[in-house]
Structure formats: C-alpha cells, structure tokens
LOSE-9445 format. One record per residue: residue number from 1; x, y, z of N, C-alpha, C in turn; residue in one letter. Coordinates in steps of 0.001 Angstrom, whole numbers, plus 500000, padded with zeros to 6 digits. Example, Ala and Ser with C-alpha at 12.3 -4.5 7.8 and 13.67 -1.06 7.14 Angstrom:
% residues 2
+-----+--------+--------+--------+--------+--------+--------+--------+--------+--------+----+
!   i !   n.xx !   n.yy !   n.zz !  ca.xx !  ca.yy !  ca.zz !   c.xx !   c.yy !   c.zz ! aa !
+-----+--------+--------+--------+--------+--------+--------+--------+--------+--------+----+
!   1 ! 513190 ! 494310 ! 507800 ! 512300 ! 495500 ! 507800 ! 513200 ! 496700 ! 507800 !  A !
!   2 ! 512850 ! 497750 ! 507080 ! 513670 ! 498940 ! 507140 ! 512900 ! 500030 ! 507870 !  S !
+-----+--------+--------+--------+--------+--------+--------+--------+--------+--------+----+
***
This chain:
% residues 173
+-----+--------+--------+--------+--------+--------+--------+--------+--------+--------+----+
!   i !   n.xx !   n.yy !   n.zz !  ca.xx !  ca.yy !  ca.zz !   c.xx !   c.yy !   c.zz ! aa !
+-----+--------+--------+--------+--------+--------+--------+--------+--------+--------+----+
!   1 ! 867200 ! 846437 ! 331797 ! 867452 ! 845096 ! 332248 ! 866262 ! 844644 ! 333083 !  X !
!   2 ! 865640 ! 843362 ! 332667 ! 864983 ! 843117 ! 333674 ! 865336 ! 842119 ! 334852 !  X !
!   3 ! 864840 ! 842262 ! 335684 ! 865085 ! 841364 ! 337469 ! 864188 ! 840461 ! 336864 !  X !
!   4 ! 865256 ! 839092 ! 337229 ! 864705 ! 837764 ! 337665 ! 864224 ! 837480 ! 338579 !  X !
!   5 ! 863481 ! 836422 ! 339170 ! 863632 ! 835920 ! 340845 ! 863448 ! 834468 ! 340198 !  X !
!   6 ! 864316 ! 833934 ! 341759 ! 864272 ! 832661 ! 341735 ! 863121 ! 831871 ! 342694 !  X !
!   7 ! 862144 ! 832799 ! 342686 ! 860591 ! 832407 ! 342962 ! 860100 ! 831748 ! 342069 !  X !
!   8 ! 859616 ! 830738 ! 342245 ! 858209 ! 830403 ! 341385 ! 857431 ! 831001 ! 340570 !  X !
!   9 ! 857212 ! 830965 ! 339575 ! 856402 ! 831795 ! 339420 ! 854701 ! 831375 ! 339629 !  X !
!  10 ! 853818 ! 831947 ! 339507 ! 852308 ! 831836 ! 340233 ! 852041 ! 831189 ! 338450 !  X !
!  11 ! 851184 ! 830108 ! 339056 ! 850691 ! 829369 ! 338095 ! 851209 ! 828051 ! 337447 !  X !
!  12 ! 852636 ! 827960 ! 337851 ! 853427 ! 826713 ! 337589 ! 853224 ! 825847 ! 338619 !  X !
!  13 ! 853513 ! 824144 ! 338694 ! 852973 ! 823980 ! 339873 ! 854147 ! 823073 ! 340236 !  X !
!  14 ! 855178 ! 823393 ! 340870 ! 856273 ! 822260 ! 341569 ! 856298 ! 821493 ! 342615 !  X !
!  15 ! 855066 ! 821346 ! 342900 ! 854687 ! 819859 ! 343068 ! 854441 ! 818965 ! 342511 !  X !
!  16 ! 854679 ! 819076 ! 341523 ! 854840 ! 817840 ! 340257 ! 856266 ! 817058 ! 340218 !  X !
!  17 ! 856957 ! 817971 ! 340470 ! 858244 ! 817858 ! 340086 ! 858556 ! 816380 ! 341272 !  X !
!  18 ! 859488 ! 815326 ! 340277 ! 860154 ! 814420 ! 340942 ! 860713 ! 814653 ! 342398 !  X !
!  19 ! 860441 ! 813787 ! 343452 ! 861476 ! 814410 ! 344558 ! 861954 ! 813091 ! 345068 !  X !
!  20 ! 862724 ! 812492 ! 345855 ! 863041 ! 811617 ! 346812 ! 863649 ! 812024 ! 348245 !  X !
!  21 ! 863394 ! 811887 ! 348927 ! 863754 ! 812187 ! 350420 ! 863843 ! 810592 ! 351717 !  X !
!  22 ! 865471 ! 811388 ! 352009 ! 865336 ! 810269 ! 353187 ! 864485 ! 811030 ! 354456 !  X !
!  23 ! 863633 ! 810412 ! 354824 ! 863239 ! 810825 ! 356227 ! 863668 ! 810666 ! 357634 !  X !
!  24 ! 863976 ! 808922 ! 357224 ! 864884 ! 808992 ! 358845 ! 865613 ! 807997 ! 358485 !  X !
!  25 ! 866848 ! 807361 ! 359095 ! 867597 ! 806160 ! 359158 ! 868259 ! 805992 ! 360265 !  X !
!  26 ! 867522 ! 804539 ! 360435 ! 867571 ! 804449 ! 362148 ! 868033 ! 802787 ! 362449 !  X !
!  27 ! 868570 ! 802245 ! 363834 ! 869135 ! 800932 ! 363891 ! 868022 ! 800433 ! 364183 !  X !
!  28 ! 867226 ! 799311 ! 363626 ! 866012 ! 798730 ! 363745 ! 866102 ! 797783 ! 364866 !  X !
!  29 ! 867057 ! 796547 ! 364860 ! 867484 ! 796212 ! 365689 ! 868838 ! 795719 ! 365616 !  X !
!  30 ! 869252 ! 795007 ! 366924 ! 870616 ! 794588 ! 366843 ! 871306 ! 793623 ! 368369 !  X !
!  31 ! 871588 ! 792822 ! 367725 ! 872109 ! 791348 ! 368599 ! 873584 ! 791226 ! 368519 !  X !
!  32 ! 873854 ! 790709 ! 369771 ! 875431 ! 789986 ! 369694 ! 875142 ! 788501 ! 370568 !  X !
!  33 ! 875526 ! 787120 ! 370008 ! 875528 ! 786676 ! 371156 ! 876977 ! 785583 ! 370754 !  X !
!  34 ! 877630 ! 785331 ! 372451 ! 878826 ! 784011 ! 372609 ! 878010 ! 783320 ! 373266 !  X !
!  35 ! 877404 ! 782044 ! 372355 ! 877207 ! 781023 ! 373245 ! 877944 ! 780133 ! 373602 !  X !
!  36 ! 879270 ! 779840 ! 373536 ! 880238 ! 779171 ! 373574 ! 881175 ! 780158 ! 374501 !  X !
!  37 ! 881218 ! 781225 ! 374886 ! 882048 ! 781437 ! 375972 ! 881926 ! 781191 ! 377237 !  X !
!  38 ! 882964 ! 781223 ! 378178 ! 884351 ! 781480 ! 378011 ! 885087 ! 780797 ! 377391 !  X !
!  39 ! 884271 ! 779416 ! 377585 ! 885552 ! 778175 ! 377217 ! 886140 ! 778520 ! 375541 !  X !
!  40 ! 885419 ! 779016 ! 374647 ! 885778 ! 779148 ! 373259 ! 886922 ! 780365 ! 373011 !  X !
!  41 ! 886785 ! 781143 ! 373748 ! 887777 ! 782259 ! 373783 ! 889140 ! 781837 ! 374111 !  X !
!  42 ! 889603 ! 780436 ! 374949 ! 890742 ! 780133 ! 374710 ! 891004 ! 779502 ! 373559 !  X !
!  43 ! 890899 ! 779127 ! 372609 ! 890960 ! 778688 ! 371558 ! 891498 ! 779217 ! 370772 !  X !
!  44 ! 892963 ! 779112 ! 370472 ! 893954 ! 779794 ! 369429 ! 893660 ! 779215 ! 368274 !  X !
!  45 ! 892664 ! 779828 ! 367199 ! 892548 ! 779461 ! 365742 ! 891643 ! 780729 ! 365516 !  X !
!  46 ! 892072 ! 780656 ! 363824 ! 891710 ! 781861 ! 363275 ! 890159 ! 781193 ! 362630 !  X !
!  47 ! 889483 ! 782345 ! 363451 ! 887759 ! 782233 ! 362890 ! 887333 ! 782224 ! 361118 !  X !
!  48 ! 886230 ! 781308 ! 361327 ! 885494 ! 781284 ! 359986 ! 884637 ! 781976 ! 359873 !  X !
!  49 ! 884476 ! 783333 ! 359026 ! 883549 ! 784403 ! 359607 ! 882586 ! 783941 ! 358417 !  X !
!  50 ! 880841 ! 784104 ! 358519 ! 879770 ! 783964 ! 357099 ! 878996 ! 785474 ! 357380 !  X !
!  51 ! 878868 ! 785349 ! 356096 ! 877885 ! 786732 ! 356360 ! 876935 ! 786803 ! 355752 !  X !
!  52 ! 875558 ! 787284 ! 355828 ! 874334 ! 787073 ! 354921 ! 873974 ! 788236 ! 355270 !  X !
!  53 ! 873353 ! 788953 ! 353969 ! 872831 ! 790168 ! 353923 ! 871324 ! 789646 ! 353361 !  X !
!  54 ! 870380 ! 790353 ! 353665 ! 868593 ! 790522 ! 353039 ! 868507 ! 791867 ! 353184 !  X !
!  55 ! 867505 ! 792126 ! 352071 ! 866565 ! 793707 ! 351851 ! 865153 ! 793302 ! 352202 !  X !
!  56 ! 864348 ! 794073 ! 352567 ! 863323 ! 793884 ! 352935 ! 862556 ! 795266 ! 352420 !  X !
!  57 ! 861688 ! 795603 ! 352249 ! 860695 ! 796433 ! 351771 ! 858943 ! 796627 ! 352410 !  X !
!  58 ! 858614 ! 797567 ! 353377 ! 857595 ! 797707 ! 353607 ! 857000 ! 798656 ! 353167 !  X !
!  59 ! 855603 ! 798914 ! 352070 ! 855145 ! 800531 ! 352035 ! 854216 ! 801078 ! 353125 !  X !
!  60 ! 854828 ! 802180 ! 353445 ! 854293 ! 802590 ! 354803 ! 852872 ! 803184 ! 353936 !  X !
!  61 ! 852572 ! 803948 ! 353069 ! 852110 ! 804750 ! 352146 ! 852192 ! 804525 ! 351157 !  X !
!  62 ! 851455 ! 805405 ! 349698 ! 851655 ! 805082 ! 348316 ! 852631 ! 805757 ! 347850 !  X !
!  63 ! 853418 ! 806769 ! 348729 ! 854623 ! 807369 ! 348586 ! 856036 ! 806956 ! 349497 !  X !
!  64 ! 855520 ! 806346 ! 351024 ! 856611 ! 806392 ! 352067 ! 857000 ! 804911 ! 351821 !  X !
!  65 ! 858181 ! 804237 ! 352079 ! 858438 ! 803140 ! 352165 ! 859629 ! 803035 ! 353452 !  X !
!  66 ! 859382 ! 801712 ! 354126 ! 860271 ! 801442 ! 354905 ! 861195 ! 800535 ! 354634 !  X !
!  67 ! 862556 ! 800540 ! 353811 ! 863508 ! 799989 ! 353543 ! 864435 ! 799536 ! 354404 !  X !
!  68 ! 864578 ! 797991 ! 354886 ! 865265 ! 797534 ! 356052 ! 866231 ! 796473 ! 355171 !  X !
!  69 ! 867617 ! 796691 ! 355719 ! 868958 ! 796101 ! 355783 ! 869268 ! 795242 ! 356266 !  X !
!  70 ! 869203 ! 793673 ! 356443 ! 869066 ! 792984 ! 357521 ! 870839 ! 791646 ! 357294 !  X !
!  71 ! 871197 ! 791594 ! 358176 ! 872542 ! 791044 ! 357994 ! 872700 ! 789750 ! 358856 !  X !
!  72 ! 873413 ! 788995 ! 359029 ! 873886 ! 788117 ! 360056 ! 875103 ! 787900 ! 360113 !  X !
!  73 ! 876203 ! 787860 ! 360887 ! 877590 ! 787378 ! 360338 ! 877980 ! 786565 ! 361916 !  X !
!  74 ! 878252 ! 785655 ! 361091 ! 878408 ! 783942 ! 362609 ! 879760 ! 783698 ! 362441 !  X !
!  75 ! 880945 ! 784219 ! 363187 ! 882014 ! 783434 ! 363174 ! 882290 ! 782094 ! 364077 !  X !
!  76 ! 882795 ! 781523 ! 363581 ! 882917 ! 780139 ! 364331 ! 884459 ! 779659 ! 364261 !  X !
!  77 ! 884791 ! 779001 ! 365564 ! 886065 ! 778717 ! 365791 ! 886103 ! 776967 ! 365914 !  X !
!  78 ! 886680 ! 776231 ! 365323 ! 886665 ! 774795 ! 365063 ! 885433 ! 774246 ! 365366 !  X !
!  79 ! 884093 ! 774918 ! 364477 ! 882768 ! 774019 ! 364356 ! 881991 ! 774863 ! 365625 !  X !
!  80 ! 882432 ! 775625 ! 366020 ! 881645 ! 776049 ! 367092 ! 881815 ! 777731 ! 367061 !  X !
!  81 ! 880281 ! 778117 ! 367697 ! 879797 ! 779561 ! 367313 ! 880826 ! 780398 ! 368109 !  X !
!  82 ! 881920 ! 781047 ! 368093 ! 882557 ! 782048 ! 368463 ! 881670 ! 783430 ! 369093 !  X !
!  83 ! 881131 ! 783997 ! 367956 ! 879991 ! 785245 ! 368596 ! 878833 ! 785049 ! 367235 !  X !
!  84 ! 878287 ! 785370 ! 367525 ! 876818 ! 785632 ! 366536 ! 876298 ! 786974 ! 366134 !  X !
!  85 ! 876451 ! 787698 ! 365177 ! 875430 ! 789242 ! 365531 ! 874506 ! 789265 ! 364470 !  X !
!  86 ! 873286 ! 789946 ! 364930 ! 872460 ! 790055 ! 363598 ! 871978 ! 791670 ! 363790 !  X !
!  87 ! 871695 ! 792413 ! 362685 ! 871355 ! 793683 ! 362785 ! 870477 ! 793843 ! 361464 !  X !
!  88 ! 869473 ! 794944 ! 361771 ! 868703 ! 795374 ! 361160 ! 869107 ! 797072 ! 361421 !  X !
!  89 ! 869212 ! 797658 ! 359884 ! 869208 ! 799285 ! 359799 ! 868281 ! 799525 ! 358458 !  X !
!  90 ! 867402 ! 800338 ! 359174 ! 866059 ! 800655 ! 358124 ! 866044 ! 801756 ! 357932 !  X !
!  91 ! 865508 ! 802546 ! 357002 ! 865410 ! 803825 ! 356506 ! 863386 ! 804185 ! 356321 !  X !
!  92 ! 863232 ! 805427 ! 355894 ! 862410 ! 805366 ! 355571 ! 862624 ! 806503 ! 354640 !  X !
!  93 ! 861649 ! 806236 ! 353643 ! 862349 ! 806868 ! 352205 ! 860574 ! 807085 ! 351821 !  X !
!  94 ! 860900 ! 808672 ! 350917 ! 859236 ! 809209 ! 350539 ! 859664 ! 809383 ! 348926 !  X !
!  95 ! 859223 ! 808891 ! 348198 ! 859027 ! 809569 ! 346868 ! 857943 ! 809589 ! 346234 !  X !
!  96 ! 858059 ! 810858 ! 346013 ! 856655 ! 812215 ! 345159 ! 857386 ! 811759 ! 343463 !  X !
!  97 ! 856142 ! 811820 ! 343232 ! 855868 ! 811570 ! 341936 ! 857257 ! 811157 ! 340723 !  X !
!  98 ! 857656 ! 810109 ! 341465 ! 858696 ! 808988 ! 340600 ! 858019 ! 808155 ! 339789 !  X !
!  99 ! 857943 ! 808596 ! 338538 ! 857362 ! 806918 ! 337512 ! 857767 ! 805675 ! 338634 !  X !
! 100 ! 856264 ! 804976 ! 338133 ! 856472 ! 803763 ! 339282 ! 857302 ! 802697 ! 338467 !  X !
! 101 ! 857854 ! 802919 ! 337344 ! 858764 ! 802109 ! 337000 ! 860171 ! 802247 ! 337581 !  X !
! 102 ! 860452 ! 803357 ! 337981 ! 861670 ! 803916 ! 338699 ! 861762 ! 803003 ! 340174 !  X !
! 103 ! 860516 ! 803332 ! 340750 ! 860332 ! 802985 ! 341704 ! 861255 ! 802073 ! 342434 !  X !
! 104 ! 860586 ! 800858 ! 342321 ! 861359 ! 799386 ! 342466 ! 862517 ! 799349 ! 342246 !  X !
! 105 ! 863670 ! 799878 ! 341636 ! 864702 ! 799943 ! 341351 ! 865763 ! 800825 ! 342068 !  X !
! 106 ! 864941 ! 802039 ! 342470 ! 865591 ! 802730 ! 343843 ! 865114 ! 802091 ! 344874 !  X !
! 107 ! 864069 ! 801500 ! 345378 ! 863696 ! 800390 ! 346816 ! 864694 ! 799711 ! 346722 !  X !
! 108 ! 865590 ! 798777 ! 345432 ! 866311 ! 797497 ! 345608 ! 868164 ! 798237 ! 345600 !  X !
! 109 ! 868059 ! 799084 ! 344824 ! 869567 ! 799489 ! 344754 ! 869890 ! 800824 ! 345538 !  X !
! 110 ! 869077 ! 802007 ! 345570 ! 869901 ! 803343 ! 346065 ! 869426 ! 802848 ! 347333 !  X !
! 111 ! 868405 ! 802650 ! 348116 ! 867937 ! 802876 ! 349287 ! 868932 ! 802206 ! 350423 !  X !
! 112 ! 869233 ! 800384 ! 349770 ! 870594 ! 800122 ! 350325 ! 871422 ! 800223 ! 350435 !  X !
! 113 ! 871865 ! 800840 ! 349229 ! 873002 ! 801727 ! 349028 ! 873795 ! 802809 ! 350216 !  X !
! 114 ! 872250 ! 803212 ! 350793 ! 872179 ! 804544 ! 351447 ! 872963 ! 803970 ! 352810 !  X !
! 115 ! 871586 ! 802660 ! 352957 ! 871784 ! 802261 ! 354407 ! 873133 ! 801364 ! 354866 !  X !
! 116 ! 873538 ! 801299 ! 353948 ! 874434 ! 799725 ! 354141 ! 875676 ! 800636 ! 354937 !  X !
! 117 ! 876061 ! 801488 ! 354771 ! 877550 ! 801960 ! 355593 ! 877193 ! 802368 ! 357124 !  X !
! 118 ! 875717 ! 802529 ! 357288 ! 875670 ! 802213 ! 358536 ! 875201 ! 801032 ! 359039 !  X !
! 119 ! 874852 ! 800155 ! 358406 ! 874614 ! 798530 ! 359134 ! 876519 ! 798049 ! 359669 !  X !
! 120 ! 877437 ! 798632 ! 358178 ! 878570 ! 798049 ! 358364 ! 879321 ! 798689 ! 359634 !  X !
! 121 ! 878937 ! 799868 ! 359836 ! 879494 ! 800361 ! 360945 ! 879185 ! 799983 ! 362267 !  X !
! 122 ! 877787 ! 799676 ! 362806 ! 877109 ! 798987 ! 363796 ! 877686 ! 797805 ! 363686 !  X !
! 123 ! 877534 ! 796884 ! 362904 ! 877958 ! 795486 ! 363119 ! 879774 ! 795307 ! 363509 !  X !
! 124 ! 880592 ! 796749 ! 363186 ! 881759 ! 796548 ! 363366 ! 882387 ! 796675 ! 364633 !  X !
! 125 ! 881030 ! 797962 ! 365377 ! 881431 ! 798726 ! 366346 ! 881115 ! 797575 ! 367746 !  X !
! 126 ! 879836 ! 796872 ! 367371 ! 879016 ! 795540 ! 368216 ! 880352 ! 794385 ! 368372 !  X !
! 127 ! 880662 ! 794349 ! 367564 ! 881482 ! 792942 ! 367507 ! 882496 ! 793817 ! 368477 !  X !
! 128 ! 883634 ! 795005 ! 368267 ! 884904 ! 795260 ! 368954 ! 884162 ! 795530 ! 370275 !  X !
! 129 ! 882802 ! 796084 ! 370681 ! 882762 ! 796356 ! 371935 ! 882567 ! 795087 ! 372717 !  X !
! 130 ! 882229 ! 793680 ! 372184 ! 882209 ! 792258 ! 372398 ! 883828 ! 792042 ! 372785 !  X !
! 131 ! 884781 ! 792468 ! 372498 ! 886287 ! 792383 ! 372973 ! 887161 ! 791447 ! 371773 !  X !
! 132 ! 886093 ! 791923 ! 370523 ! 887033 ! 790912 ! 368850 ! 887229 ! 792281 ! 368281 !  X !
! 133 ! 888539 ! 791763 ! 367156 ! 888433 ! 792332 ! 366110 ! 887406 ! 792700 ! 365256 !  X !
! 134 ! 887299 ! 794442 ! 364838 ! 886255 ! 794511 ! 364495 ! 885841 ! 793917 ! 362844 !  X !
! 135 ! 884762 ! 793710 ! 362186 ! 884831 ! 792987 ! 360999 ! 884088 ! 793743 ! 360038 !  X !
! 136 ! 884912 ! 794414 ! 359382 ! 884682 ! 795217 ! 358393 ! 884130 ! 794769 ! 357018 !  X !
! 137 ! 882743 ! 794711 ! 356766 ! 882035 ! 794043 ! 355761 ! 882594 ! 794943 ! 354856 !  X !
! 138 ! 882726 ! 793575 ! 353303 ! 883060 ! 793842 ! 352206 ! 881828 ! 794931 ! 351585 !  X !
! 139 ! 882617 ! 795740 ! 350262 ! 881075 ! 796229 ! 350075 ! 880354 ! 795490 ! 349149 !  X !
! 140 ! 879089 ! 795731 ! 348952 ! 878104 ! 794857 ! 347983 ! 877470 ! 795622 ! 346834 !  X !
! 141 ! 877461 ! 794571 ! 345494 ! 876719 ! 795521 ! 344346 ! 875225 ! 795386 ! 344556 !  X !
! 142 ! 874766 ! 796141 ! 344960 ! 873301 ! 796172 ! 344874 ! 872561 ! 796134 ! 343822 !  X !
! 143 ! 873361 ! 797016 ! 342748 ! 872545 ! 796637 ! 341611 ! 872711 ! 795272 ! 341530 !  X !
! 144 ! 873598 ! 795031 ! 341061 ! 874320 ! 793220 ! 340906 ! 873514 ! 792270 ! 341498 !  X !
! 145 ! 872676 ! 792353 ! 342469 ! 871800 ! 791326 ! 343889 ! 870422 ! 791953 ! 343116 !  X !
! 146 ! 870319 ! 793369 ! 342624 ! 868837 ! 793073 ! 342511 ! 868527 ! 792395 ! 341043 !  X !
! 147 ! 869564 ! 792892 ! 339963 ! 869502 ! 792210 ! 338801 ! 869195 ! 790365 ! 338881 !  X !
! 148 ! 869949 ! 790310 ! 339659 ! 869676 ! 788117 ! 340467 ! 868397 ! 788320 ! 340340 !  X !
! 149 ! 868063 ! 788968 ! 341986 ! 866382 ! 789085 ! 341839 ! 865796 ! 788917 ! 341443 !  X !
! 150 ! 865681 ! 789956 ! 340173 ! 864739 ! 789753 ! 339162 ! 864700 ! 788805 ! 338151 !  X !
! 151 ! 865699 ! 788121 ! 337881 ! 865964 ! 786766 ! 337065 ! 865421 ! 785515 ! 337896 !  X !
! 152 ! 865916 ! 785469 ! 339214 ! 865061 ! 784482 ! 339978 ! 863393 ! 784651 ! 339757 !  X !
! 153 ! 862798 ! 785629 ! 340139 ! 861700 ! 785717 ! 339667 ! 861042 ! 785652 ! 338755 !  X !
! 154 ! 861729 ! 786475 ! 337240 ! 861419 ! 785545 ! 336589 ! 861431 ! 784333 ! 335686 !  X !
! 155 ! 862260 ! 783474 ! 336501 ! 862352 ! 782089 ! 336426 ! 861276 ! 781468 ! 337033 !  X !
! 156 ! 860910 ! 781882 ! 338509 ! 860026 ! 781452 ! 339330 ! 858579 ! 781802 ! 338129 !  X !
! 157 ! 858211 ! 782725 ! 337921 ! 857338 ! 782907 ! 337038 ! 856815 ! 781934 ! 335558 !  X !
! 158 ! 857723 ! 781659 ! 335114 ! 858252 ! 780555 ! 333688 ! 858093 ! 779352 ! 334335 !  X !
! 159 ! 858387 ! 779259 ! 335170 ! 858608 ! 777709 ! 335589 ! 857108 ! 777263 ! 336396 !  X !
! 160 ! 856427 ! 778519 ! 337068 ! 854713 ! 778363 ! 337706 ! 854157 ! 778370 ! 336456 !  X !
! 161 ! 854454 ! 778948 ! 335216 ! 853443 ! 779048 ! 333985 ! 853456 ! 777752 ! 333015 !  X !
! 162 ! 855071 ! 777214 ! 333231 ! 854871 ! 775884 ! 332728 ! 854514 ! 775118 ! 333710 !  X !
! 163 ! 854215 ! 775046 ! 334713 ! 853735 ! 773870 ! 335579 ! 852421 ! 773932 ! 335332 !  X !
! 164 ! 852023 ! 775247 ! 335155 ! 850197 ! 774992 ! 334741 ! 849955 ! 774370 ! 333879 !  X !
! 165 ! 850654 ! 774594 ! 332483 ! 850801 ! 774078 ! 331423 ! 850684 ! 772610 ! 330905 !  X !
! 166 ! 851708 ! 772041 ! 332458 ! 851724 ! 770697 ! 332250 ! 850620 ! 769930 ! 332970 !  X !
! 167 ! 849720 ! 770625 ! 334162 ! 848747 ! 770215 ! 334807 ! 847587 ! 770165 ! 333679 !  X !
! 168 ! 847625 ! 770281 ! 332650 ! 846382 ! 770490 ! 331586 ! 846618 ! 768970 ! 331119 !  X !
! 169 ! 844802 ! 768734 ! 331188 ! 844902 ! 767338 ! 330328 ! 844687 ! 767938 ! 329233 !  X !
! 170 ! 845636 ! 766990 ! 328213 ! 844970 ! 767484 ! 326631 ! 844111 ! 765592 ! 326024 !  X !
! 171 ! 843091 ! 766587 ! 325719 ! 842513 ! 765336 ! 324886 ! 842483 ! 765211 ! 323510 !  X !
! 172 ! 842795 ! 763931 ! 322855 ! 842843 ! 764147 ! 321235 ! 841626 ! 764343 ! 320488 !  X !
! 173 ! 841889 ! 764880 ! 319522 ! 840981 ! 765571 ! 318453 ! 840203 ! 764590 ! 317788 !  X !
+-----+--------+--------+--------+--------+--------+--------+--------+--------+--------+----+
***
C-alpha cells in the first residue's frame, strides 16, 4: 500500500488556485438624529418609515477591494422627521486569481450579501438604543439590484451612443 499525504506536492503551484477572502468587516460609519424632539415624541401616530440602500466599491489593490453598504432609513411622523439614521458597513474583500469576469459580480452580489446582516443589525440596535422600536430591514435581492444596474447602464450607454449619432451632421451625396 502506498501512503498518501495531503501535502502538496513539490512542483505544483497552489497559488494559482482561485481564492476569496474576507479580511475585515467593520461599521464605517453611523448616525442617529431627532430633530424634531421632544415635541414630536408626543405625537400618537404610526410612523412612515423610507429606506434607501447604495453599494459602493473602492479597489484598494488589483486584488483587495473595499466594499461599503450604505443605508438611510427616515421615519417621519405627520410630515415631520421622527429620527433619521444613516450607516455605512464596509468590508474588505481580497481575491487571488478570480477571472475578472467573475469579479464584478461578486463586488455587486456576494460581498453585500455578506455585509448586509450586519448593517441590518446596527441600524436596528441604533434606532432601539434611541428609545423606538427597533426596525428590522426587509431582506434585499442583490442579485435582483445588480441585474437593474447593469441594464441602467446599459441603457445609459445606447442612449450616449445615439446621442453622438444624432450630433453628426450628415451631408447629402
């Protein structure tokens, strides 16, 4: 019988091999504000809560990227701001030798993926330590938001290529 090992063997080289790694994920920043209290806190009516989510993308490196989560959610009680919070939770994410077609597609869908249950948890924990109910964000398709994306763009694209198009004088023959 011969012995295996689950060594390497000398001459193969697995540093080739695909990798992705989170490195860190951290609260970038984070706000609460009542500009309307005290007086708004007596106010018996049930709040209009909005919420806006953005991705953001910085490459730290030709491998590291800094992937930030950025949210706002404004409830308001008859036309007026109840509390305000905005938060940022960023990651930073390394990937070794991912086809760069892959790429872009884990920046827009896994990376938020990753981060988003802790933006939702900060923004829930900010608001109850403010003295509200805490507000438990729905979850979001990421793929679903980046697929938009990329249709907005290229629309935006089609629509700059026909505008050139139409900036052309044509002269007759």
């Amino acid at each position: 019988m011969t012995e295996q090992s689950s060594a390497p063997q000398e001459g193969i080289d697995s540093s080739k091999e695909p990798s992705f790694r989170i490195q860190r994920i951290y609260l970038k920043d984070l706000s609460l504000e009542q500009p309307n209290s005290p007086q708004i806190l007596l106010v018996q009516a049930e709040p209009q809560v909005e919420v806006m989510v953005d991705i953001s993308v910085i490459p730290v490196s030709s491998e590291i990227f800094e992937v930030s989560l950025s949210s706002t959610v404004t409830a308001k009680v008859e036309g007026k701001v109840l509390f305000l919070v905005e938060a940022k939770q960023a990651g930073i994410f390394e990937f070794n030798n991912i086809p760069v077609e892959q790429v872009d597609p884990m920046l827009g869908i896994t990376c938020p993926t990753i981060l988003y249950p802790y933006l939702r948890s900060n923004i829930a924990d900010a608001i109850s330590r403010a003295g509200f109910q805490p507000i438990h964000l729905n979850e979001i398709n990421f793929h679903g938001m980046y697929e938009h994306r990329l249709m907005q763009a290229q629309q935006a694209a089609s629509e700059k290529k026909d505008d050139a198009d139409e900036s052309k004088i044509i002269l007759p023959h």
